[in-house]
N, C-alpha and C positions, 0 to 999 in steps of 0.2 A: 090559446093557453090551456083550454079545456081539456085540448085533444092531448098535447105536449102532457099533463096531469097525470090522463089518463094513461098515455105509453109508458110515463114512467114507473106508474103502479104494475101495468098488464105485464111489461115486454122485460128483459133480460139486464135491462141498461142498469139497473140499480142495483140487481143481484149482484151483475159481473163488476162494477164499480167497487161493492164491499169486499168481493172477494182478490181482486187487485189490491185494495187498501189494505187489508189483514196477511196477504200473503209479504206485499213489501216492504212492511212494517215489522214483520217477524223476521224477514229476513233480515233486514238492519239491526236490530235488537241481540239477534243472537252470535250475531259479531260486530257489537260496539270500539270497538279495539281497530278496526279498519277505516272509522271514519272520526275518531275522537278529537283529530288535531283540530280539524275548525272545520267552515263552510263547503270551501274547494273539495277536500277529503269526501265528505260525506255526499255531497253532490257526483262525484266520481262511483262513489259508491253503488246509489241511487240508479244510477246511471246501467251499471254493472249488472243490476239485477234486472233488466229490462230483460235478460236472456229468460226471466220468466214473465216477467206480464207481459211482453210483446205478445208472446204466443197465447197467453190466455186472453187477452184481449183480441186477437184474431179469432180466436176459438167462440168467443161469446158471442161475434158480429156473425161467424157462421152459421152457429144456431138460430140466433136472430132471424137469419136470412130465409131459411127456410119454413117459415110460420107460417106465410102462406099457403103451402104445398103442402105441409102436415095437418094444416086445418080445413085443406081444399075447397080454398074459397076465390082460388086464382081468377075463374072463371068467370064468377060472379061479382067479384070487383073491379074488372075491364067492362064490365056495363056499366058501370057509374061512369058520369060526366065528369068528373072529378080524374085531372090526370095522372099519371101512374107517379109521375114528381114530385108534384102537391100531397100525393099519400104518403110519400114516403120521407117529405121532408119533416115530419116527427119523429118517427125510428131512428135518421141522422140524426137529430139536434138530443134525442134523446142521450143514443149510445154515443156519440162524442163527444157531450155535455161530462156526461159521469165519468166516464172513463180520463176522459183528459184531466177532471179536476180532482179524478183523484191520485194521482203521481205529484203534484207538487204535495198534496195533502203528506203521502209518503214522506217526499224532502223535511215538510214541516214538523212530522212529528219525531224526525230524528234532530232537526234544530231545537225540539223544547231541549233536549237533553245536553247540547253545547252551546246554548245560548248564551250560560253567562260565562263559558269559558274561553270561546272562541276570538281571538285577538282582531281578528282580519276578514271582513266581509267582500272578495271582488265581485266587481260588476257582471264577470262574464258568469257568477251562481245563476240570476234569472232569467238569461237568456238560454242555457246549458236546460236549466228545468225547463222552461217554454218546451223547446225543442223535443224535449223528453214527453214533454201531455201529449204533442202535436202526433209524436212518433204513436203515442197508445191511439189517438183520435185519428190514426193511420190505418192503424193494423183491426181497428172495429168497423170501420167502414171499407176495406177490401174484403174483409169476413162477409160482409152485408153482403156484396157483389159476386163474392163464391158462392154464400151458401146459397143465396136465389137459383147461381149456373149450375150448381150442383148438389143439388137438396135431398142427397141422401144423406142416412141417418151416421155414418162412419164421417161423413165430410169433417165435420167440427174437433173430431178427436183426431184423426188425421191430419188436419190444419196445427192444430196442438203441438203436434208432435214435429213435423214438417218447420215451423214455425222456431220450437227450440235450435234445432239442426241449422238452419238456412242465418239465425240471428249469430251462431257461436262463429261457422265456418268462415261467413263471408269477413269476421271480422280478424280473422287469422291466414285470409285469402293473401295472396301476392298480385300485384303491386301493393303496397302500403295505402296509395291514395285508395284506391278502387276499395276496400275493407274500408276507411273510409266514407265513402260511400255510401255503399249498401249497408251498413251492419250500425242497427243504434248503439251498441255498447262499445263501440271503438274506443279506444283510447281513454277507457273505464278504468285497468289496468296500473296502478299508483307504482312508483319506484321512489319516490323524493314526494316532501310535502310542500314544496312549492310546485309541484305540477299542474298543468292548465291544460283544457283543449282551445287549440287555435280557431278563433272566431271564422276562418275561412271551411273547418270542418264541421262546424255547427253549424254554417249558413249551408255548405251543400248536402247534408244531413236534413235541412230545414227543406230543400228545395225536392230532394228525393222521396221523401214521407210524404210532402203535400202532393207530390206525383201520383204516391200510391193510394194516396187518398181520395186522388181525382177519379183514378183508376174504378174503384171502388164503387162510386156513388155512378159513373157510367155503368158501370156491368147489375147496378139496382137498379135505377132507373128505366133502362131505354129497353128499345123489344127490338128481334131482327137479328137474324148474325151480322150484318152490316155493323149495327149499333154496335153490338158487343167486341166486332174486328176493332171497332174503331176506338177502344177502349185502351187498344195497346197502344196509341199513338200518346198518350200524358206519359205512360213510362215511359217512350223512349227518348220525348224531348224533356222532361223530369231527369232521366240518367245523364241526357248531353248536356244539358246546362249546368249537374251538378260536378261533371268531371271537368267542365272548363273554369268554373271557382272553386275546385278543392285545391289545398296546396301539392307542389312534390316535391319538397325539402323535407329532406328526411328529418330534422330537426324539430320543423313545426307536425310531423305526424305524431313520429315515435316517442320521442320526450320533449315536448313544449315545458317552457319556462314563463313563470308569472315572475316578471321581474320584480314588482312591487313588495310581491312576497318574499322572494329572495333576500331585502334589503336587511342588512343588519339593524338592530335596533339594540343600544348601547347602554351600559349606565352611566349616569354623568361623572360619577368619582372614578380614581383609582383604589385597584387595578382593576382596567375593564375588562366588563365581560361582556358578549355582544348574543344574539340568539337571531335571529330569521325573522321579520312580522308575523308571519305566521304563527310562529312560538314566542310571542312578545307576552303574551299572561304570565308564562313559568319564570322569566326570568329575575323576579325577586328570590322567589324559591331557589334558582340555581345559582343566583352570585352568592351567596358566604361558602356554598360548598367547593366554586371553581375557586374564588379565593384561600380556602382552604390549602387548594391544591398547589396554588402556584406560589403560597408560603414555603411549602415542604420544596417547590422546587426551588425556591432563592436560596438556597443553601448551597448552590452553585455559581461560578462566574457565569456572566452571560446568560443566565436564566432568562424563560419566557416571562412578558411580563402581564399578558392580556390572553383572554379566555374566549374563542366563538366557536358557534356552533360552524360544524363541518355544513360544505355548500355546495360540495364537489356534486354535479350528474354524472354517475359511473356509465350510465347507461350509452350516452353517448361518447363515453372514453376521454372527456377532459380531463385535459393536463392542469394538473394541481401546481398555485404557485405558490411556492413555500417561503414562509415569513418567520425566521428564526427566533424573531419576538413575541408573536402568537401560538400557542397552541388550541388547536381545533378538535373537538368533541362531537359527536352525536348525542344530540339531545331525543331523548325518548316520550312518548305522550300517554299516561295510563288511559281508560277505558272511562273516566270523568272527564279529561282533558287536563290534567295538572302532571306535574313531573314525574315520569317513572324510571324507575331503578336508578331514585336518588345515592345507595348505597355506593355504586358504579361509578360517579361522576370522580372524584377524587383520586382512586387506582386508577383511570382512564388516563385522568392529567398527567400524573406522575408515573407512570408505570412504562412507559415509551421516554420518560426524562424530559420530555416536554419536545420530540422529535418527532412530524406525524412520517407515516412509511410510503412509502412510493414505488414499493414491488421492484424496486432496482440495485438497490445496494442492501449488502447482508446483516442482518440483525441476528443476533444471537439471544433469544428470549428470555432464556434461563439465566445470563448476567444481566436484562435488562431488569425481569422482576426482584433480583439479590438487590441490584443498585438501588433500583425506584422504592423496595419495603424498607431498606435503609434511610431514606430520606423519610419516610412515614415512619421510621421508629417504631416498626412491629414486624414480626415474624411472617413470613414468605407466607401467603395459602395456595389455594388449587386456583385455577380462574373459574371450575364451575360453580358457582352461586356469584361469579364476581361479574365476570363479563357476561352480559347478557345474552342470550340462545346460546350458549356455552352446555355440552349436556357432559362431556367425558372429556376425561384426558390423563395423557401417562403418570402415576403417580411418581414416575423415577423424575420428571420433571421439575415438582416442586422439593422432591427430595436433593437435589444438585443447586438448587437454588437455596435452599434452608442452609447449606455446607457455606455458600459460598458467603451466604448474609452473613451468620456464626463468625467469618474467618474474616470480615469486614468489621464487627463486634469488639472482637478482640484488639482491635487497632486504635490507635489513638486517635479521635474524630476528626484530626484535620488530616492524617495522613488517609484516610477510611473516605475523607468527603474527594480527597485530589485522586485518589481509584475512581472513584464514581465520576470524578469531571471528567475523566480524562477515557470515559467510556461515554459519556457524549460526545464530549470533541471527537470521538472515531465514531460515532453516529453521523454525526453533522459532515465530517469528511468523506464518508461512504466507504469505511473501512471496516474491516473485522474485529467485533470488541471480545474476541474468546480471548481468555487469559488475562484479561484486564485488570479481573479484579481478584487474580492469586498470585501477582509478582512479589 
């Protein structure tokens, strides 16, 4: 323990531990917005940013590595009785003590911040971390093993760099499985917030890092080119056993699903509104507003009568199935983890008539917003401040639509409201509602 004490004071391991923790922690920090929805999120996140402390924690082990050779005391420590193993089993326990423990540290200090917001805890968050220490407690001990083979003064910042390059590529590499593989921040990458990595990618992720870690502590260790050849045989049986349990369904690479998350979670009354587990906090917040909405649309026959959040994975090109009683919403999560761009949800419902689109049959926008701001009993505006990442648009736009609400106005409210039905019914039938509403 004494010795263990002392490395920790003398050697790099604590340096490089703080400056991991400071780096990944800034990094999350200054894009809170990317991981605010809950646990999953943020751990994907986490995850993401390995493309920097991998390599700086490679970087560190390099330096490490070469203490010896810069202090040139190689010589004079192969005369001690004491095996090269046993020396060196504190610089390991050291540098992969700090370093591994500080990546969940990272994870944790971005869960203070959505602790009490975050709905949904799954199981596969502290395995995903795990994985992630493991990968840092990887990349500090093959540093260990270079910088010994190679103890010049470039090596470490060369590793740095090599390190960045070698964690982005391999995980943009083809096949899918193989990036997979090789690359810690695979599938870091968020489209939907019920995203997950397949337990199969994290176990052959688990199985290739301990490789490299094997790797590692051989090329510290042992003396002889024999030793050191022999070094390459944990990568290669590490690679083969991790490509025969990685998945090749493309499904479980590229967009995995947390089912549990997926699950709607409903309110007990009518009219319901439903939101994702994952976003089960906001939904007090969001039901009087989708309610709101689906008021303004009962002013129709056949109106929708219940509100959920949209579930569709565009990524893998599901076919949406559409439910003429429900209208579906994206729900948004600000940068605390409570509802953002509450203003949004209401024009959202009502501004499609309560029809979501399906890129197949023709909408005509400018009679859908006259119709939809007639049922809100207010004047047309632009969508930019309305629809969210909306930055421009044609001003002749809301202008054609202002005319057409106006000439909707003038009518007597049940001949005004049978225009507006009768420009869903050619929604819902996939027909063209130009003209609908100036007969």
């Amino acid at each position: 323990m004494n010795i263990l004490v002392l490395e920790l004071r003398r050697s790099a391991a604590a340096g490089a531990a703080l400056l991991a923790l400071v780096v990944g922690v800034a990094a999350l920090y200054l894009t809170p917005g990317r991981w605010s929805e809950g646990w999953m999120p943020l751990v994907l996140a986490s995850k993401e940013y390995l493309i920097l402390l991998w390599p700086l924690a490679l970087a560190a082990g390099a330096w490490q590595g070469r203490r010896e050779h810069r202090a040139k005391v190689g010589e004079l420590f192969a005369t001690t009785p004491r095996s090269r193993a046993r020396r060196m089993l504190p610089v390991l326990v050291a540098m992969g003590a700090t370093l591994g423990l500080a990546y969940p540290l990272v994870v944790l200090a971005g869960g203070v911040r959505i602790a009490s917001t975050a709905a949904y805890f799954p199981t596969d968050v502290v395995v995903i971390v795990l994985v992630g220490a493991l990968s840092l407690v990887a990349a500090a001990w093959l540093g260990l093993g270079l910088g010994r083979l190679l103890p010049a003064l470039v090596t470490a910042p060369a590793l740095a760099v090599t390190g960045v390059l070698l964690v982005f590529f391999t995980a943009i590499m083809r096949p899918d499985w193989l990036g997979a593989v090789l690359s810690p921040v695979y599938g870091s990458s968020r489209f939907y917030n019920f995203q997950t990595i397949h337990p199969r990618v994290t176990s052959a992720l688990a199985i290739w890092m301990g490789a490299l870690a094997l790797t590692g502590v051989v090329l510290l260790v042992t003396r002889g080119r024999r030793a050191r050849v022999a070094a390459v045989l944990p990568v290669l049986l590490g690679l083969g056993a991790a490509a025969a349990v990685v998945p090749r369904d493309e499904a479980a690479l590229v967009a995995p699903v947390d089912p549990v998350a997926r699950e709607l979670v409903c309110t007990d009354d009518a009219p319901k509104v439903c939101v994702t587990r994952v976003n089960a906090n906001v939904l007090d917040t969001l039901t009087p507003l989708a309610r709101e909405g689906l008021a303004a649309l009962g002013k129709l026959p056949g109106a929708p009568t219940e509100v959920h959040e949209d579930r569709r994975t565009y990524v893998t090109g599901e076919t949406p199935t559409r439910d003429d009683s429900v209208v579906t919403i994206t729900v948004w999560i600000d940068n605390r983890g409570g509802l953002a761009h509450r203003a949004a949800v209401v024009p959202e419902i009502v501004l499609g008539l309560g029809v979501d689109g399906d890129g197949e049959c023709p909408r005509n926008g400018v009679v859908e917003r006259a119709a939809g701001y007639y049922l809100l009993d207010r004047e047309p505006v632009s969508d930019v401040g309305v629809v969210p990442g909306m930055i421009s648009e044609d001003p002749e736009i809301n202008a054609a639509a202002v005319a057409l609400w106006r000439g909707l106005r003038q009518l007597p409210p049940a001949a005004a409201l049978s225009r507006v039905a009768a420009v869903r019914e050619a929604i819902l039938a996939c027909r063209d509602s130009t003209g609908l509403l100036s007969q």
